[in-house]
C-alpha positions as CSV (number, residue, x, y, z in Angstrom):
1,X,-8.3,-12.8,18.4
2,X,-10.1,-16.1,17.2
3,X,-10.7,-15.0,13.6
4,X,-14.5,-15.3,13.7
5,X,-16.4,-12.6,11.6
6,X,-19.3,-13.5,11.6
7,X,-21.3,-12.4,14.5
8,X,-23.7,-15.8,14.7
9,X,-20.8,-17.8,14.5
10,X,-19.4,-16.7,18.2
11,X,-20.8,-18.5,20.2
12,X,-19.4,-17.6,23.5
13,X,-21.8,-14.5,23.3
14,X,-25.7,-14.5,24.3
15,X,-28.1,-15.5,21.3
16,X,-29.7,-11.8,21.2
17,X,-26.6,-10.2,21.7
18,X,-25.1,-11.9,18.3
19,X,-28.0,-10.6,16.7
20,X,-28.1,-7.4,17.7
21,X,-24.1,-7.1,16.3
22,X,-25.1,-9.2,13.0
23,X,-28.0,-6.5,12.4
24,X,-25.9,-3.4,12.9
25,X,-23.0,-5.5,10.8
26,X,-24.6,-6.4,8.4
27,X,-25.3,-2.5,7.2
28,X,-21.7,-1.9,6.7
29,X,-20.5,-5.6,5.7
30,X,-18.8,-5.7,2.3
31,X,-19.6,-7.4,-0.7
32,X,-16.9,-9.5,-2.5
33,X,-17.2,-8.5,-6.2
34,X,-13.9,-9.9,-7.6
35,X,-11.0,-11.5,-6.5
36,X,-7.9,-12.7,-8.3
37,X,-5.0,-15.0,-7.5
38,X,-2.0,-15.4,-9.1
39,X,1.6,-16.8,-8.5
40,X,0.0,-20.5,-7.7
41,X,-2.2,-19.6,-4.9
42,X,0.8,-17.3,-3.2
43,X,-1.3,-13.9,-4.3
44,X,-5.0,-13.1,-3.7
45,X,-6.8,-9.7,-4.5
46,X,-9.9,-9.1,-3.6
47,X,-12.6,-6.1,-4.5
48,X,-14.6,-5.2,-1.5
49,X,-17.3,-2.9,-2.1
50,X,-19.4,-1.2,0.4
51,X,-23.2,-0.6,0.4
52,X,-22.6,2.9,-0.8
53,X,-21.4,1.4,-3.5
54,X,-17.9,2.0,-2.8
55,X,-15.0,-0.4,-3.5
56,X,-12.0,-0.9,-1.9
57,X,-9.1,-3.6,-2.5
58,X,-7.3,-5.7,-0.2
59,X,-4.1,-8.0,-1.3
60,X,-2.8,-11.1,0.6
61,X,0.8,-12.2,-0.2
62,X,2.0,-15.4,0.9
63,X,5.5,-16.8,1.9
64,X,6.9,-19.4,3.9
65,X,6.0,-18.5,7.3
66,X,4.7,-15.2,6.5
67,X,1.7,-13.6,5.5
68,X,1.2,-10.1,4.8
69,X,-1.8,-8.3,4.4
70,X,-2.2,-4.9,2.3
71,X,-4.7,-2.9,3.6
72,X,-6.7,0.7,1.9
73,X,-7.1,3.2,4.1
74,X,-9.4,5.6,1.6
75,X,-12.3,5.3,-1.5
76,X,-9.3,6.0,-3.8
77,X,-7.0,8.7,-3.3
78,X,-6.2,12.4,-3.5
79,X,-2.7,12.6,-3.8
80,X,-3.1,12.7,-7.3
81,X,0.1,10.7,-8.8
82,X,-0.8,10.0,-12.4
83,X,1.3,6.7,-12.6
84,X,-0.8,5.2,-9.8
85,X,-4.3,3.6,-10.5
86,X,-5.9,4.8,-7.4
87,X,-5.0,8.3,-7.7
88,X,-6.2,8.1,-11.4
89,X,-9.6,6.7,-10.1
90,X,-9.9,10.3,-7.5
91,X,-10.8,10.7,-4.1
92,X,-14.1,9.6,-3.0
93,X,-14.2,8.7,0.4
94,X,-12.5,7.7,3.8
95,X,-12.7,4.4,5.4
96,X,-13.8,4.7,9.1
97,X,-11.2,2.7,11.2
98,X,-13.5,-0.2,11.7
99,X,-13.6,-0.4,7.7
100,X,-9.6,-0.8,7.9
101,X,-9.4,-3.1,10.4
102,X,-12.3,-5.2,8.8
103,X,-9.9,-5.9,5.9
104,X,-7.3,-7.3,8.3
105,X,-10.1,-9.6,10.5
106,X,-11.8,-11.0,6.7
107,X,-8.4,-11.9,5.3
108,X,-7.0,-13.9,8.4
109,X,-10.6,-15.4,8.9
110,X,-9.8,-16.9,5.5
111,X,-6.8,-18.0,6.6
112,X,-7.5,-19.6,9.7
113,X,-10.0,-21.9,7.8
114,X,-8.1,-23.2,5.7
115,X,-8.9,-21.7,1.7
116,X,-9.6,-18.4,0.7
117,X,-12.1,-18.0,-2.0
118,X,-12.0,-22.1,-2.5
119,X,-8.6,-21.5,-3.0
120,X,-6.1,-24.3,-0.8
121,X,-3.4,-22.4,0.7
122,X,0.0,-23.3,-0.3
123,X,2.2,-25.4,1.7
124,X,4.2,-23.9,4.6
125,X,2.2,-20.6,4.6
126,X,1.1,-19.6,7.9
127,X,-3.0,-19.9,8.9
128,X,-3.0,-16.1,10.0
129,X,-2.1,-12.7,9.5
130,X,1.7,-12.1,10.4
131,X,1.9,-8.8,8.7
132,X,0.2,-5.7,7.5
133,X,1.2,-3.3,5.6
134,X,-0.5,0.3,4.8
135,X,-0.2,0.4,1.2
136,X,-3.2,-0.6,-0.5
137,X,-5.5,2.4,-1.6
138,X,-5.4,5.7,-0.8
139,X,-2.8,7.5,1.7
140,X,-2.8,6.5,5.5
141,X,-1.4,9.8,6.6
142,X,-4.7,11.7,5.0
143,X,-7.0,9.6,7.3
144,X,-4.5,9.8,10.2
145,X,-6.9,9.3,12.9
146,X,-8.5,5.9,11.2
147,X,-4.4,4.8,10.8
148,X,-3.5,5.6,14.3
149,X,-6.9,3.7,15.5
150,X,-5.8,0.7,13.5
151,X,-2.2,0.6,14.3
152,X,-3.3,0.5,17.9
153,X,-5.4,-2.0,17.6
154,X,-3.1,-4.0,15.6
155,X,-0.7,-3.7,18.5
156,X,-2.9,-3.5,21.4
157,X,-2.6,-7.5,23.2
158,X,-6.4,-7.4,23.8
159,X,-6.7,-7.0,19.8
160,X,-4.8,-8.0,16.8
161,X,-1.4,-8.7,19.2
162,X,0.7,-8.1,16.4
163,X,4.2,-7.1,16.8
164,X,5.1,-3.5,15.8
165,X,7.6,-4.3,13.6
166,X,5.3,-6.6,11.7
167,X,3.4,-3.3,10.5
168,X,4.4,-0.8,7.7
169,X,3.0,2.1,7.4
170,X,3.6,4.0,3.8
171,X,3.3,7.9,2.8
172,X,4.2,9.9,0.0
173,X,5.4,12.4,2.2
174,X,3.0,14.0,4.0
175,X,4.8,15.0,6.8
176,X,2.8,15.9,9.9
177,X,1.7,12.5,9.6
178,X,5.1,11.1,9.9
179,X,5.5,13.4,13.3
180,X,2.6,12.2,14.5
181,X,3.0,8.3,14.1
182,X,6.5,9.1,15.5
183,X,4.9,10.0,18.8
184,X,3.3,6.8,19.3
185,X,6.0,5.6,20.3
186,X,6.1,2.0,18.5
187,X,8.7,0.8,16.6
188,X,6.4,0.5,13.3
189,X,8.0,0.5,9.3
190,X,7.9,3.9,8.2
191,X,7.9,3.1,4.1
192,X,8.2,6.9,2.3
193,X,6.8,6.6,-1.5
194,X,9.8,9.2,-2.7
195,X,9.6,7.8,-6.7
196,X,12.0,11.1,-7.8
197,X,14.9,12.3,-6.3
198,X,14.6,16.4,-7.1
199,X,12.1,18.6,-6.3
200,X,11.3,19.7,-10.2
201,X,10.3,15.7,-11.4
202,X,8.5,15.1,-7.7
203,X,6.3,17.8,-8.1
204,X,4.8,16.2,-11.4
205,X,4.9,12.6,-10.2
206,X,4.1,13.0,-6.7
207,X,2.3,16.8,-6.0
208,X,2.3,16.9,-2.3
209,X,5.7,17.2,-2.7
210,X,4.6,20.7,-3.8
211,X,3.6,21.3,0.2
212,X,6.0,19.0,1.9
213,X,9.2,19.5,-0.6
214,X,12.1,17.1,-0.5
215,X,14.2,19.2,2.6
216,X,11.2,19.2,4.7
217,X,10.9,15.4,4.1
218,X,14.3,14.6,4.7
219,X,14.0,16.2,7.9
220,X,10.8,14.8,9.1
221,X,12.2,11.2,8.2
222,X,15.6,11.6,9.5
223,X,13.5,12.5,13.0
224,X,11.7,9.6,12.9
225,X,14.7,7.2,12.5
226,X,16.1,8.5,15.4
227,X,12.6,8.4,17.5
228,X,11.8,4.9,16.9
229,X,15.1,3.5,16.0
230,X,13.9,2.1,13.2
231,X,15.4,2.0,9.8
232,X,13.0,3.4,7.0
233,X,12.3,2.0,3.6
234,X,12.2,4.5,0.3
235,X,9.8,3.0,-2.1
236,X,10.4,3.8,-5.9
237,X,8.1,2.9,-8.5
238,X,10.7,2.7,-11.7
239,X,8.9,4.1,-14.8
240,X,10.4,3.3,-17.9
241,X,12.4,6.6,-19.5
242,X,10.9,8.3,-16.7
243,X,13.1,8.2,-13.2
244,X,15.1,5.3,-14.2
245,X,18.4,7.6,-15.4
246,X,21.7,7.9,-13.6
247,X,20.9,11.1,-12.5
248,X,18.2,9.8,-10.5
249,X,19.8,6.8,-9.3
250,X,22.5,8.8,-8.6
251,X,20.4,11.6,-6.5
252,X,18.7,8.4,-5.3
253,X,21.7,6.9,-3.9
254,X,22.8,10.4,-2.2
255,X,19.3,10.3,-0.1
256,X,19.3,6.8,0.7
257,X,22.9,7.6,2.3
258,X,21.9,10.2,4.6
259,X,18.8,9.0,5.9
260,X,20.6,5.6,6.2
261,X,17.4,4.0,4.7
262,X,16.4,0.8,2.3
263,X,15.4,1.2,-1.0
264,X,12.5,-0.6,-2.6
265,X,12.5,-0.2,-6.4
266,X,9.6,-1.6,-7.6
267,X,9.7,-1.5,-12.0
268,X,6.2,-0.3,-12.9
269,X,2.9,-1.9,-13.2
270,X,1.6,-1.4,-16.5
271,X,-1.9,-0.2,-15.9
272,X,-4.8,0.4,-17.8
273,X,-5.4,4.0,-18.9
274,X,-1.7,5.1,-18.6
275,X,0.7,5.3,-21.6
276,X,3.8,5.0,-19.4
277,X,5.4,1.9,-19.3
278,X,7.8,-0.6,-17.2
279,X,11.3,0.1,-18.1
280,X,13.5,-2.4,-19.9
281,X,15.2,-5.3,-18.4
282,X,18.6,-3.2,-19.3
283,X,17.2,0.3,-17.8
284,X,16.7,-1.8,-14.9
285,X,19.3,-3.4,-14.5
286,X,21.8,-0.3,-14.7
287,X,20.0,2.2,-11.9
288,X,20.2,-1.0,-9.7
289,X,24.1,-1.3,-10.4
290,X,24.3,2.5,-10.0
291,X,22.8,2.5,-6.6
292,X,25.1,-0.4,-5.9
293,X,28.2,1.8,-7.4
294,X,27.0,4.8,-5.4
295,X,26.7,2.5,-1.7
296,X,23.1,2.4,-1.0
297,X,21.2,-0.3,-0.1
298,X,18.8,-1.0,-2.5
299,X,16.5,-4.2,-3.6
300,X,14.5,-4.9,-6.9
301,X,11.5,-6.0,-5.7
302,X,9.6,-8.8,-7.6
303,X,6.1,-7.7,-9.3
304,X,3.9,-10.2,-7.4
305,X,0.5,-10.9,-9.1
306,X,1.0,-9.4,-12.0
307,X,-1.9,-11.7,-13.8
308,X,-4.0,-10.8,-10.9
309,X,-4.0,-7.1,-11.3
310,X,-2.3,-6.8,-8.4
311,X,-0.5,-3.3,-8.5
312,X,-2.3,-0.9,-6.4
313,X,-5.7,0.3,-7.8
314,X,-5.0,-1.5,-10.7
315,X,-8.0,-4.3,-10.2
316,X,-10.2,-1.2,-9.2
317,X,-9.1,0.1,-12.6
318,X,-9.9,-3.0,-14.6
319,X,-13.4,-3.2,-12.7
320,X,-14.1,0.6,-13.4
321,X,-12.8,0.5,-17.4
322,X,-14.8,-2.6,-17.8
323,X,-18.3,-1.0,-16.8
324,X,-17.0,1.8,-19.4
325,X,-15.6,4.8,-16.8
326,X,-12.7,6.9,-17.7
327,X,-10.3,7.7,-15.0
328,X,-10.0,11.3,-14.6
329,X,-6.5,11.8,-13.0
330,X,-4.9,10.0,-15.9
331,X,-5.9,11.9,-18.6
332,X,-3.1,14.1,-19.8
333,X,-0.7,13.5,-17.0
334,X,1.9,11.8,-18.7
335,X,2.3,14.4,-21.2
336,X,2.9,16.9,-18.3
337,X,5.4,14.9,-16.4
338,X,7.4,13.9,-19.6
339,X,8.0,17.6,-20.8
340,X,10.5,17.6,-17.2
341,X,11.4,13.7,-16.7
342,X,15.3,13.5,-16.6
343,X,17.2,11.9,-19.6
């Protein structure tokens, strides 16, 4: 992997051949149509959209010696949750594996020159992609054969030749997804979207939950723990007077026990079209004592890029309310989920 994307710049090929590959590239290459950075140069977002006119985002987060890349796998999302900007935008499309792994080869090409977007990158950031994570827009596990097909190539030496535990992988439960990325056999993060701890609040917040209730997912996690011998993460999205009790944190705490997993809490992303809101500094702060009280592992995870719209869908959102669009999922969903939220 050299991190050239552009078919006349490799060289080591014939002349005709790198035209023939920039021809048939060029129908499917994406157009850049915004891009963000925030955190002094350590967060860039970008809006890619297709020549069907579909747009996709991809998010680059920087550290010292890391770099993580957040990839889409779909033209927004089906899953429906009404607190998440891609699921508000709808389904639209899938993204053919060489879409996904496109996102991956343009981000460390930027990298390994140097800038991204004009942008220097900050000091002691690495000049390629160390990490990916599935967890831009739309859900991996409902375009399993383009996830599979990535992770492979990801992994495979003669392609990205990144180590398996440098990928993540995250669902919001759909679980013959989670059996079948089990049988690969590759010791990959397994990063379950879970965002309420009983059945009655999960089936307003996250509706598959509806087909894969929270027994079933238990199960199909606790399986793959013991496959890949991996420990796997529980994201929560903390919505302000919302999941953020001590019942939930408390129910929370209980799963997080059994499944010996890591919990992500992740306070909410105000985003546009959505009346919900982050919870308080105080709510916060008490369900992450609670879990502490009630022994699970649990970390509040900072809300990087924040001035760059950079919660999931949310820069898609901004585009799409900009050029005057509703976004269907949203409407009325908070009203639903309030009338069972717990106290």
């Amino acid at each position: 992997m050299r991190g050239v994307d552009d078919p006349h710049q490799m060289t080591d090929l014939p002349t005709s051949l790198r035209e023939r590959l920039a021809a048939r590239f060029a129908a499917s290459r994406p157009e850049l149509v915004a891009h963000t950075v925030a955190d002094e140069g350590h967060t860039h977002k970008v809006l890619l959209r297709y020549p069907d006119g579909e747009a996709i985002e991809v998010v680059l987060m920087l550290y010292p010696r890391r770099a993580t890349v957040c990839i889409s796998t779909q033209a927004g999302c089906a899953m429906g949750c009404p607190f998440c900007a891609t699921g508000q935008a709808g389904f639209r499309r899938q993204l053919t594996a060489g879409e996904v792994v496109r996102q991956v080869v343009v981000v460390d090409a930027a990298l390994r020159s140097g800038e991204l977007g004009g942008t220097d990158l900050p000091a002691g950031a690495p000049d390629h992609v160390t990490n990916v994570v599935f967890m831009g827009m739309g859900e991996p596990l409902a375009n399993l054969e383009a996830t599979l097909a990535t992770v492979r190539w990801l992994h495979d030496p003669d392609g990205f030749n990144l180590s398996a535990r440098g990928i993540t992988v995250s669902t919001v439960g759909l679980v013959p997804g989670i059996r079948r990325l089990a049988e690969l056999g590759l010791p990959l993060t397994l990063a379950v979207s879970l965002h309420a701890a009983d059945d009655r609040l999960r089936d307003h917040l996250v509706p598959i939950n509806r087909s894969h209730p929270l027994a079933e997912l238990e199960e199909a996690v606790r399986d793959y723990r013991e496959t890949t011998n991996r420990r796997v993460t529980i994201e929560w999205c903390l919505i302000g007077e919302v999941n953020d009790s001590h019942e939930q944190a408390d129910r929370l705490a209980t799963i997080a026990r059994r499944l010996r997993a890591h919990v992500n809490v992740i306070p909410m992303n105000p985003t546009p079209g959505v009346q919900w809101k982050e919870p308080s500094r105080g709510r916060t702060r008490a369900f992450m004592d609670r879990l502490e009280e009630r022994g699970a592992a649990a970390t509040l995870r900072d809300t990087r890029g924040r001035d760059a719209d950079a919660a999931c869908g949310q820069l898609l959102a901004s585009y799409t309310l900009g050029g005057g669009s509703r976004l269907p999922v949203a409407v009325g969903a908070a009203e639903r989920v309030e009338t069972v939220a717990s106290p």
